[in-house]
GUDRENDREN-887641 format. One record per residue (C-alpha): residue number from 1; residue in three letters; chain; x negated, z, y negated. Coordinates in steps of 0.1 Angstrom, whole numbers, plus 5000, padded with zeros to 4 digits. Layout:
N
NODE  seq  type  mol     X     Z     Y
NODE  NUM   ALA    A     X     Z     Y
...
This chain:
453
NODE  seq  type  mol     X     Z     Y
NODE    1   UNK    A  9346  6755  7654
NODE    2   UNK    A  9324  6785  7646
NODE    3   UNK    A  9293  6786  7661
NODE    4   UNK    A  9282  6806  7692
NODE    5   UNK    A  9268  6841  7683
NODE    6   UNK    A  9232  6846  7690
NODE    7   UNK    A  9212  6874  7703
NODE    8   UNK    A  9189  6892  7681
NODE    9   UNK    A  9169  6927  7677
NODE   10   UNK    A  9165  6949  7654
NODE   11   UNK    A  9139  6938  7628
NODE   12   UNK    A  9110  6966  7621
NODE   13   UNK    A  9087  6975  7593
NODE   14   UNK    A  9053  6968  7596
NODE   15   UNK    A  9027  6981  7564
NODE   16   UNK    A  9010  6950  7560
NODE   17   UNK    A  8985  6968  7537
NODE   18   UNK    A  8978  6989  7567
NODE   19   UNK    A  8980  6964  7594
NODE   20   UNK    A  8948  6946  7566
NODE   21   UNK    A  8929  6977  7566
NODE   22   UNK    A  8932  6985  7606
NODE   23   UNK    A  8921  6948  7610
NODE   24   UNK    A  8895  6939  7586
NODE   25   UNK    A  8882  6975  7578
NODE   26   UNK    A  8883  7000  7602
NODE   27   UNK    A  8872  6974  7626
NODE   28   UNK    A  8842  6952  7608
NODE   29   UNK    A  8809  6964  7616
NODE   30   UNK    A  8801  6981  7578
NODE   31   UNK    A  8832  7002  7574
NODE   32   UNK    A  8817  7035  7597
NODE   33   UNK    A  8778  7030  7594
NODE   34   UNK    A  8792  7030  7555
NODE   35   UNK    A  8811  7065  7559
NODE   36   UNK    A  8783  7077  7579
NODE   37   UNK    A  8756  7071  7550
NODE   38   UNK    A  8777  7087  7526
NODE   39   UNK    A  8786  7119  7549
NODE   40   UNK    A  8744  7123  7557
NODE   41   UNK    A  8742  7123  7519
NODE   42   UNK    A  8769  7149  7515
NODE   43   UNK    A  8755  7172  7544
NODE   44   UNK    A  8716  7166  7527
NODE   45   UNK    A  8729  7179  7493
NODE   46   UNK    A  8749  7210  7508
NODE   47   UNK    A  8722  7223  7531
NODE   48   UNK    A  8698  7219  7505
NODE   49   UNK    A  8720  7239  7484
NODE   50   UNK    A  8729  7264  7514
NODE   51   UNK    A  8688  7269  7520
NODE   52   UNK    A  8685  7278  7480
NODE   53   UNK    A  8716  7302  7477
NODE   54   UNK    A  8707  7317  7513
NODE   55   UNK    A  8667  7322  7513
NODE   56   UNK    A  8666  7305  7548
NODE   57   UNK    A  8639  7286  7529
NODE   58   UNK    A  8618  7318  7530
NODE   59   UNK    A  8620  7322  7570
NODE   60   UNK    A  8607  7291  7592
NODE   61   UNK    A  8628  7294  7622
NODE   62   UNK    A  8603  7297  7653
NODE   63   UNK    A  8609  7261  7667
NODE   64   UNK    A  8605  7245  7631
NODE   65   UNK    A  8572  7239  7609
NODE   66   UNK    A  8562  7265  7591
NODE   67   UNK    A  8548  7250  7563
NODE   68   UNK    A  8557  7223  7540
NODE   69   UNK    A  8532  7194  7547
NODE   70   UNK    A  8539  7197  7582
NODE   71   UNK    A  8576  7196  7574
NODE   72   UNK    A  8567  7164  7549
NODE   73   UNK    A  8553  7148  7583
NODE   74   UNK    A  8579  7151  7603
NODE   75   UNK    A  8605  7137  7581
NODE   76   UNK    A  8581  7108  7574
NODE   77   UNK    A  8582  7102  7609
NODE   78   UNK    A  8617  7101  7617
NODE   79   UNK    A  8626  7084  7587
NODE   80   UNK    A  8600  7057  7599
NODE   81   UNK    A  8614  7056  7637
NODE   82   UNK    A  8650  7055  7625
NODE   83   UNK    A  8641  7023  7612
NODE   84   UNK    A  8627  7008  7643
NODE   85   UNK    A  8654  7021  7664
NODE   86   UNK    A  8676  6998  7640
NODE   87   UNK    A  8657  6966  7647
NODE   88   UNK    A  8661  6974  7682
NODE   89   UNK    A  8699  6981  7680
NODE   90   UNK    A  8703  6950  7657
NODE   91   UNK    A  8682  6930  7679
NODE   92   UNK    A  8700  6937  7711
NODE   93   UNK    A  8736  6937  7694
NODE   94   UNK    A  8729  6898  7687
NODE   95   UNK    A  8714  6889  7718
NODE   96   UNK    A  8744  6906  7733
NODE   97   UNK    A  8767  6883  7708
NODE   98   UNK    A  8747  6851  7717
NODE   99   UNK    A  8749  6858  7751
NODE  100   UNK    A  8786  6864  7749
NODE  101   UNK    A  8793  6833  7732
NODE  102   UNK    A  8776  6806  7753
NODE  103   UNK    A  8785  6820  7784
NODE  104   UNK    A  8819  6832  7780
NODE  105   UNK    A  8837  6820  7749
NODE  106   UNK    A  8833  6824  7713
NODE  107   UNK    A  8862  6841  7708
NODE  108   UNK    A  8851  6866  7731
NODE  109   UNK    A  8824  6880  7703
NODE  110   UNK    A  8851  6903  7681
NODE  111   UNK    A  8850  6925  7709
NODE  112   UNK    A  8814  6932  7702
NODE  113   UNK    A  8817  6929  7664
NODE  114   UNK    A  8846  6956  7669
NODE  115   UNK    A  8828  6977  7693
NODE  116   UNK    A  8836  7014  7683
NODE  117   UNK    A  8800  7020  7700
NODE  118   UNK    A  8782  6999  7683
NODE  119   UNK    A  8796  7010  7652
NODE  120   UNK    A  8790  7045  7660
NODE  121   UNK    A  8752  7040  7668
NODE  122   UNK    A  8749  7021  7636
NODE  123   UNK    A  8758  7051  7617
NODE  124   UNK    A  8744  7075  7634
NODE  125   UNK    A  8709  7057  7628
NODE  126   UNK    A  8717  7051  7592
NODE  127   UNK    A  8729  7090  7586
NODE  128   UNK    A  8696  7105  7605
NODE  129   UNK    A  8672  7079  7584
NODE  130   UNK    A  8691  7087  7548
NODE  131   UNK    A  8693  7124  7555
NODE  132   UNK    A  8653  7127  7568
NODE  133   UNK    A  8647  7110  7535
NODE  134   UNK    A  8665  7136  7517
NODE  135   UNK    A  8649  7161  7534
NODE  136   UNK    A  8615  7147  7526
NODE  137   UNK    A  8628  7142  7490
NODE  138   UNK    A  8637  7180  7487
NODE  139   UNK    A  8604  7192  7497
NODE  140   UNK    A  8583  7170  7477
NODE  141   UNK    A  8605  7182  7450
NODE  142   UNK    A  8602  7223  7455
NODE  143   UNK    A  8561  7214  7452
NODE  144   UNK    A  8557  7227  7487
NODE  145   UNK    A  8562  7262  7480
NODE  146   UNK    A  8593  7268  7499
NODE  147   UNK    A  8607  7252  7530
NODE  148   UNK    A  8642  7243  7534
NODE  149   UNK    A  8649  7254  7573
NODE  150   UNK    A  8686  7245  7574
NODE  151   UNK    A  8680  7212  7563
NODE  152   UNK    A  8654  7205  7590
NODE  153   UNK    A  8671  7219  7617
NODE  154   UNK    A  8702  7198  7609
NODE  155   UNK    A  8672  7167  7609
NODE  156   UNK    A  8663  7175  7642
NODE  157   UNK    A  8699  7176  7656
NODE  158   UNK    A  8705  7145  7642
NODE  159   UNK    A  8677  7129  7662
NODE  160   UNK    A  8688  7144  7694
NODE  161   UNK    A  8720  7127  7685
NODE  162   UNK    A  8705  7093  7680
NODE  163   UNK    A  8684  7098  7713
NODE  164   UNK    A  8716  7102  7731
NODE  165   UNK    A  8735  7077  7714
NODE  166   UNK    A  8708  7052  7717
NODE  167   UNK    A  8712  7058  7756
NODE  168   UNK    A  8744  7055  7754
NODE  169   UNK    A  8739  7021  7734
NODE  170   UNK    A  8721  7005  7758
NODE  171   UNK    A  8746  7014  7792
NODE  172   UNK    A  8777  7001  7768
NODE  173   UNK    A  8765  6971  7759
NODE  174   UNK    A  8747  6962  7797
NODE  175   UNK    A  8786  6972  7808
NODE  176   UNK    A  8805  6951  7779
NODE  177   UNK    A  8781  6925  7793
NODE  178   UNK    A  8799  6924  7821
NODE  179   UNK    A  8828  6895  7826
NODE  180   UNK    A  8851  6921  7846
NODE  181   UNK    A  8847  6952  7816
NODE  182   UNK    A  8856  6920  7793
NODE  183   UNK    A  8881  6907  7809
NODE  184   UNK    A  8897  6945  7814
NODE  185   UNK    A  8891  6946  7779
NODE  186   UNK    A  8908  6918  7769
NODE  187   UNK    A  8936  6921  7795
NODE  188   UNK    A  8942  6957  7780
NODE  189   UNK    A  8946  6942  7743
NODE  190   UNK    A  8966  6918  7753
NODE  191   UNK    A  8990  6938  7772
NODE  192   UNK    A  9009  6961  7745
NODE  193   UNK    A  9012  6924  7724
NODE  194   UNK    A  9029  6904  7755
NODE  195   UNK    A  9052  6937  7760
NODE  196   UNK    A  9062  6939  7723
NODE  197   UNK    A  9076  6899  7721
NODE  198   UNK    A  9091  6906  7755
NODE  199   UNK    A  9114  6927  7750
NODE  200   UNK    A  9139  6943  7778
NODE  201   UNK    A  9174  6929  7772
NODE  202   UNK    A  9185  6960  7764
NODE  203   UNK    A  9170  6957  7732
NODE  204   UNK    A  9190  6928  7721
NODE  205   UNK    A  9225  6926  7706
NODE  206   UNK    A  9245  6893  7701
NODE  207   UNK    A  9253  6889  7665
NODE  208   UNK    A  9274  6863  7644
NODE  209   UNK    A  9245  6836  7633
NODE  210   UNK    A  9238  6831  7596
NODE  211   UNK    A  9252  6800  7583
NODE  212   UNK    A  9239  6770  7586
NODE  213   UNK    A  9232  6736  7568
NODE  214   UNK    A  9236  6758  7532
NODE  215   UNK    A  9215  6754  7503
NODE  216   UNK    A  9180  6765  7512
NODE  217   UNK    A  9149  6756  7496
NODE  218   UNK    A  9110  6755  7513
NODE  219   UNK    A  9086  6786  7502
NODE  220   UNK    A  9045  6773  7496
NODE  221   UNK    A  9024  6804  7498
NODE  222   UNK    A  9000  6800  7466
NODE  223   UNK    A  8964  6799  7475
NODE  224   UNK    A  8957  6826  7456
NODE  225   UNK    A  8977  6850  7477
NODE  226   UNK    A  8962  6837  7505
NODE  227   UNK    A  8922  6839  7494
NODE  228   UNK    A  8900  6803  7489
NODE  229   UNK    A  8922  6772  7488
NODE  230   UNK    A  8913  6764  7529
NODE  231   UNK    A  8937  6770  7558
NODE  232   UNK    A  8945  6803  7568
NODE  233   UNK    A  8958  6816  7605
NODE  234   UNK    A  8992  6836  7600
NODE  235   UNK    A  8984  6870  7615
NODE  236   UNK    A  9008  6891  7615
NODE  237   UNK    A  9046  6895  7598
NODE  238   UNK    A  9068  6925  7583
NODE  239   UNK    A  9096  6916  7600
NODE  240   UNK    A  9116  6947  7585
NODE  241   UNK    A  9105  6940  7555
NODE  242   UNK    A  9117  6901  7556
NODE  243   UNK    A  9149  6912  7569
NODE  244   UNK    A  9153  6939  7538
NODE  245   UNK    A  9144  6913  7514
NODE  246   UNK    A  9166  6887  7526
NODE  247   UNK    A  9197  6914  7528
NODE  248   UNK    A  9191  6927  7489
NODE  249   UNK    A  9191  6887  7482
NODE  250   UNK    A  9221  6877  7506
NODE  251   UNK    A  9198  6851  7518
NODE  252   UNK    A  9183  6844  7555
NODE  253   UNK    A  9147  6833  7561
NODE  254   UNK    A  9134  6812  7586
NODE  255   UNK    A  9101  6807  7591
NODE  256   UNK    A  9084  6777  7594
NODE  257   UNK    A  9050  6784  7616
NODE  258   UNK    A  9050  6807  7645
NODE  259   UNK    A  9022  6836  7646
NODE  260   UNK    A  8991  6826  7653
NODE  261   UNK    A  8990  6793  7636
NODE  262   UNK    A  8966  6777  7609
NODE  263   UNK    A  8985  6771  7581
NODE  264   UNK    A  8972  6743  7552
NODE  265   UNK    A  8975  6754  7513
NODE  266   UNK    A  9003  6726  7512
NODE  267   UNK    A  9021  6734  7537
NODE  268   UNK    A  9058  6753  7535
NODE  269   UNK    A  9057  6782  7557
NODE  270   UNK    A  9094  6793  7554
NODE  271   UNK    A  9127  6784  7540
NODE  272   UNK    A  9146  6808  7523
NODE  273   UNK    A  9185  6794  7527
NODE  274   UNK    A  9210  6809  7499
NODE  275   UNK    A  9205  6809  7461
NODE  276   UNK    A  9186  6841  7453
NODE  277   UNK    A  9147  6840  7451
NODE  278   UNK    A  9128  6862  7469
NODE  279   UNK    A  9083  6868  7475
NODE  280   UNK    A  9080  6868  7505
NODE  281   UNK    A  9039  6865  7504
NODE  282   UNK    A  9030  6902  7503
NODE  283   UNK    A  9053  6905  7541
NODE  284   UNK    A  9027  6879  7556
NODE  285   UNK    A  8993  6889  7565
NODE  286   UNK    A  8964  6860  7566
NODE  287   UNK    A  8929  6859  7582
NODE  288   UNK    A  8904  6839  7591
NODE  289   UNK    A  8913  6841  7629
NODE  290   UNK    A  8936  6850  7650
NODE  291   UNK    A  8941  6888  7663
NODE  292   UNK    A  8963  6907  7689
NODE  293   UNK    A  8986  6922  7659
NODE  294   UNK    A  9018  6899  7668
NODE  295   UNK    A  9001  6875  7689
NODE  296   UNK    A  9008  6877  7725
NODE  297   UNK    A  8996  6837  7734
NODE  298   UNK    A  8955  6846  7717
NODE  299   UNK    A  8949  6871  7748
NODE  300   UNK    A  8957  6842  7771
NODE  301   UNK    A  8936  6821  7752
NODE  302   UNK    A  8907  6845  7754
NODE  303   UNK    A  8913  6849  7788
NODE  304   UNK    A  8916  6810  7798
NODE  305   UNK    A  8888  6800  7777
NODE  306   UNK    A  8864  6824  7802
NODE  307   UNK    A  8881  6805  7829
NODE  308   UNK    A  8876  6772  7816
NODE  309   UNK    A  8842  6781  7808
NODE  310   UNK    A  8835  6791  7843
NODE  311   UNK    A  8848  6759  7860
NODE  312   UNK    A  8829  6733  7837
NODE  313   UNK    A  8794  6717  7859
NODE  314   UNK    A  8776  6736  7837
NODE  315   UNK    A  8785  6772  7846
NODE  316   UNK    A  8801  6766  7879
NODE  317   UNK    A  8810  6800  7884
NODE  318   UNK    A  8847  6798  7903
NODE  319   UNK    A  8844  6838  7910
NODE  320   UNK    A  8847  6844  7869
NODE  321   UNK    A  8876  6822  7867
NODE  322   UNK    A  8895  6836  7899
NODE  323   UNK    A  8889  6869  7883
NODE  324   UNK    A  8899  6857  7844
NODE  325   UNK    A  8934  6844  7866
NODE  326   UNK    A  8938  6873  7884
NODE  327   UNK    A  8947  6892  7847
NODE  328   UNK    A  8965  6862  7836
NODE  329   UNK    A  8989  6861  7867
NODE  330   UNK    A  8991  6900  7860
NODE  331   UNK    A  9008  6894  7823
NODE  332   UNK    A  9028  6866  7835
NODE  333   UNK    A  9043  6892  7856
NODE  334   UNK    A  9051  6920  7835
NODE  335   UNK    A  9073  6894  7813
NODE  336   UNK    A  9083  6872  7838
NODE  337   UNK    A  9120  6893  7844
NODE  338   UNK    A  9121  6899  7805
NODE  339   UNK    A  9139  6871  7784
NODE  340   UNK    A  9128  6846  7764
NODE  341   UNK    A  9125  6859  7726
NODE  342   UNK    A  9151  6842  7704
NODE  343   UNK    A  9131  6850  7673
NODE  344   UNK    A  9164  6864  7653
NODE  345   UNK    A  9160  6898  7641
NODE  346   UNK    A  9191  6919  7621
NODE  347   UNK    A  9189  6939  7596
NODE  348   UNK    A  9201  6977  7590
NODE  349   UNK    A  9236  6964  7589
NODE  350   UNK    A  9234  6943  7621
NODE  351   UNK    A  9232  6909  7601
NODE  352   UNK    A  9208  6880  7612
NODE  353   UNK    A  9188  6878  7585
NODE  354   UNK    A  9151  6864  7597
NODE  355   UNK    A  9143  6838  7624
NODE  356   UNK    A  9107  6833  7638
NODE  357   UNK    A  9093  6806  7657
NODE  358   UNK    A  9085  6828  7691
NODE  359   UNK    A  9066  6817  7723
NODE  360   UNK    A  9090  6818  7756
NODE  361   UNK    A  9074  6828  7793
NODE  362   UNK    A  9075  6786  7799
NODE  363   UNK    A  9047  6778  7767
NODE  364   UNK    A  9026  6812  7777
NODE  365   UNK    A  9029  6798  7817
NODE  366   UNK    A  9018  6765  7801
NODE  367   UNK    A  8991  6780  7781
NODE  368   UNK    A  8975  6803  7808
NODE  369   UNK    A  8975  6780  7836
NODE  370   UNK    A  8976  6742  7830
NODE  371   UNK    A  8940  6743  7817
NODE  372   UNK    A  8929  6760  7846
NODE  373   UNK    A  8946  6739  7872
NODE  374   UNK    A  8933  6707  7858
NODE  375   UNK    A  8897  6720  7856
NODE  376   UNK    A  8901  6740  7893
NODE  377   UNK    A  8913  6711  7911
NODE  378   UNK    A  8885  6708  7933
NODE  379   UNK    A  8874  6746  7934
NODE  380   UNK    A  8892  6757  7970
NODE  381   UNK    A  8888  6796  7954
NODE  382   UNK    A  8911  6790  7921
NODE  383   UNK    A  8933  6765  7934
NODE  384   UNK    A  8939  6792  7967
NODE  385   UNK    A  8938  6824  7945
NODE  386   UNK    A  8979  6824  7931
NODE  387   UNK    A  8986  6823  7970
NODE  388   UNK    A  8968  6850  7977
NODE  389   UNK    A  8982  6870  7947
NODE  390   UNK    A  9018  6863  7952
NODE  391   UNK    A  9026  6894  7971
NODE  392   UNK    A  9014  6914  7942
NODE  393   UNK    A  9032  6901  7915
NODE  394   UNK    A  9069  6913  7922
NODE  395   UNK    A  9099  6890  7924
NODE  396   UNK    A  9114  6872  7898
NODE  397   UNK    A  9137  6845  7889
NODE  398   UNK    A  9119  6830  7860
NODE  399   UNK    A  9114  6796  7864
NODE  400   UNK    A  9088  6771  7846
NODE  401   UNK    A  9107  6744  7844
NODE  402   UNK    A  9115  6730  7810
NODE  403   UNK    A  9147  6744  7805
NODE  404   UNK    A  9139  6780  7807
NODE  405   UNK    A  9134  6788  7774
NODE  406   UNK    A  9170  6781  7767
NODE  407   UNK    A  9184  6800  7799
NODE  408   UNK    A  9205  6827  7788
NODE  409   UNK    A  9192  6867  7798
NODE  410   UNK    A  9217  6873  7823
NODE  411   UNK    A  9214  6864  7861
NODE  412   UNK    A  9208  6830  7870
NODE  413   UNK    A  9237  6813  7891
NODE  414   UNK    A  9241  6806  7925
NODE  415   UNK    A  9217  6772  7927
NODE  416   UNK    A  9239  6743  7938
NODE  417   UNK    A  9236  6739  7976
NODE  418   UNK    A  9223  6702  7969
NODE  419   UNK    A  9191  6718  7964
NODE  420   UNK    A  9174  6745  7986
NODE  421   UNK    A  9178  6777  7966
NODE  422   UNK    A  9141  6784  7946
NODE  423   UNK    A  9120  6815  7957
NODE  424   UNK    A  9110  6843  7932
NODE  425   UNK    A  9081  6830  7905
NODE  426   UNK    A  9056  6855  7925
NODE  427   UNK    A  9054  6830  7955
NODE  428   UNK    A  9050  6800  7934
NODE  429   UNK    A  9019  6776  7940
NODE  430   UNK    A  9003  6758  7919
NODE  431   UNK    A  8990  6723  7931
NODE  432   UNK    A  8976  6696  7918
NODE  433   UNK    A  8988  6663  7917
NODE  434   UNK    A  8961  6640  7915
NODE  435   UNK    A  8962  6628  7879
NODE  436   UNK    A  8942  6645  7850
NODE  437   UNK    A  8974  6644  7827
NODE  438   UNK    A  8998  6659  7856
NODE  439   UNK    A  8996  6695  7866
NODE  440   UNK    A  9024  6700  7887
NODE  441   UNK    A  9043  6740  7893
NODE  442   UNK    A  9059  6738  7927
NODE  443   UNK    A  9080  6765  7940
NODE  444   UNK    A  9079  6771  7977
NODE  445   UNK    A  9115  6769  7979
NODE  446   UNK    A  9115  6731  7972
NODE  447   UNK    A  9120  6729  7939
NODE  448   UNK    A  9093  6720  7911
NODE  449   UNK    A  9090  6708  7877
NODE  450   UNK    A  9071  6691  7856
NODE  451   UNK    A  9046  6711  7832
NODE  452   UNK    A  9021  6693  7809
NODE  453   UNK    A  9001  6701  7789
């Protein structure tokens, strides 16, 4: 009996070369105070050059020094305060962090660390201090007897840039301090993820599965291509790629660990089944944490850890964690009429050629909400707030129960008149049951099912 087909969509290429840089250069802290330096030293050089070849070393403009020792003090100076400005930038960035991670979660600190403003005041401290120093070095090395104008009127715009971006420092980080510009923050990043593994059905196709029970054989990524031999968190895949790869070796892959997952030096994180051979180790990204790449459950995680954090005796601060469920009620409902990923994806042809281990609407449900309903149970404001939010949040027919994530996209039938017909996901309640271990989701209609954690 051949087997039912499948749906799948369309695999696409992702650059994991370029999905590395975006993640672990552009955004560290040293990548743009770096190209900052070296553009204050380019910009030194050429308007030192620019003051020779154009004598505007022989005429002081009226608003600059006009002579060289008072020019020599002045750079002094601002080379001197640049680096106080630093210590204070420095100093407030990791009190910022500190704060960030005892009050909200750890996890919450790579939006600071990846903070394009903090970045940008770094650099624009660094490039004022390196190119007053070269200012001060060219005049020292003229002997005084001519004064480079350009290059100190480029010095003093430099400091009115760090004046203004030191003000702008310190309202950004007093607003990332904020739990509602974090959770925003977090909410936004999240977003584009959840709507990228939730697909519309439109998007899928049903397809004639690969064959199964074949010869296949397990893939162990080396710990070389990984970094040190110590587990590593899958962060992202090149679906198009795998999908390419398995099609030139008439092979499918399925893959062992879904994204997001720590993965030991041991441990098989695909099988390949067919005969050929294929690397599939340059198509996987690794890291040290997890990211929003392909990720769509670490946003939720973000966001219930503030939650969690909110409700414990030490914090008790129900307000945060009504406001942290607020935005994870919002995603649940921009997916909750999408359906459950399948994690096949075709290749160019059509073929299934690559199968993922993908999180359905029931495991992200699970995810965002269990935690806080076991640690809410006896804070009236959380355990009340998905009432009050209900009209909000659309109508639906997704259901939590454990067989959703094997209900097939189209319409659910007609319920059987046994049992009184559920109401849309938006005007479910959550309620708690009384045990620790027993969160239950009840549907006003009647109907409820079991989720634990």
């Amino acid at each position: 009996m051949p087997a039912p087909p499948v749906r799948a969509r369309r695999a696409t290429v992702t650059s994991m070369r370029r999905a590395a840089f975006r993640d672990h250069v552009l955004a560290s802290l040293w990548f743009v105070p770096v190209c900052f330096v070296v553009g204050a030293l380019v910009l030194s050089r050429a308007s030192v050059v620019v003051d020779h070849a154009q004598h505007f070393d022989r005429r002081p403009g009226v608003n600059l020094p006009s002579d060289a020792a008072t020019m020599t003090v002045v750079a002094s100076t601002i080379a001197a305060a640049m680096l106080t400005f630093l210590g204070v930038v420095f100093t407030t960035t990791l009190v910022a962090v500190q704060l960030a991670s005892s009050q909200y979660s750890p996890r919450i600190v790579r939006l600071f660390v990846r903070s394009r403003l903090t970045q940008f005041t770094l650099g624009t401290f660094l490039a004022t201090f390196v190119f007053a120093l070269n200012s001060l070095l060219a005049v020292r090395q003229s002997g005084h007897q001519e004064i480079p104008v350009l290059t100190f009127a480029i010095t003093f715009v430099f400091v009115a840039g760090t004046i203004v971006m030191f003000v702008a420092f310190l309202h950004g980080m007093v607003r990332l301090l904020r739990v509602q510009h974090l959770l925003r923050l977090t909410a936004d990043a999240s977003r584009s993820v959840i709507h990228h593994a939730f697909p519309p059905a439109s998007e899928y196709v049903e397809v004639e599965p690969p064959p199964q029970g074949g010869p296949g054989h397990p893939v162990v990524i080396a710990a070389g291509a990984r970094g040190r031999d110590h587990p590593h968190v899958l962060q992202a895949v090149d679906v198009g790629g795998l999908a390419s790869l398995a099609r030139r070796h008439d092979v499918w892959i399925e893959l062992a660990v879904p994204i997001g997952a720590s993965v030991g030096s041991t441990t098989p994180v695909a099988t390949v089944h067919g005969t050929g051979a294929v690397e599939i180790a340059p198509l996987l990204l690794w890291g040290h944490e997890r990211n929003l790449l392909q990720d769509p459950g670490f946003g939720l995680r973000q966001l219930v850890d503030i939650a969690s954090r909110a409700l414990s005796p030490a914090v008790n601060d129900p307000t945060t964690a009504v406001q942290a469920l607020h935005r994870i009620t919002d995603l649940l409902r921009r997916i909750a009429d999408h359906p459950d990923p399948t994690g096949w994806y075709t290749d160019d042809a059509g073929a299934a050629r690559v199968r993922i281990p993908e999180p359905g609407f029931e495991r992200l449900a699970r995810l965002g909400l269990t935690e806080l309903v076991v640690y809410g149970a006896g804070a009236p404001r959380t355990t009340s707030s998905p009432r009050r939010r209900a009209p909000s949040t659309g109508t639906s027919s997704r259901s939590c129960g454990p067989s959703s994530s094997r209900r097939s996209p189209r319409p659910s039938p007609s319920p059987p008149a046994s049992r009184p017909p559920p109401t849309s996901w938006a005007s479910a309640e959550w309620r708690y049951s009384g045990r620790r271990d027993a969160p239950s989701y009840r549907r006003s209609g009647g109907y409820s099912s079991r989720v634990s954690q």
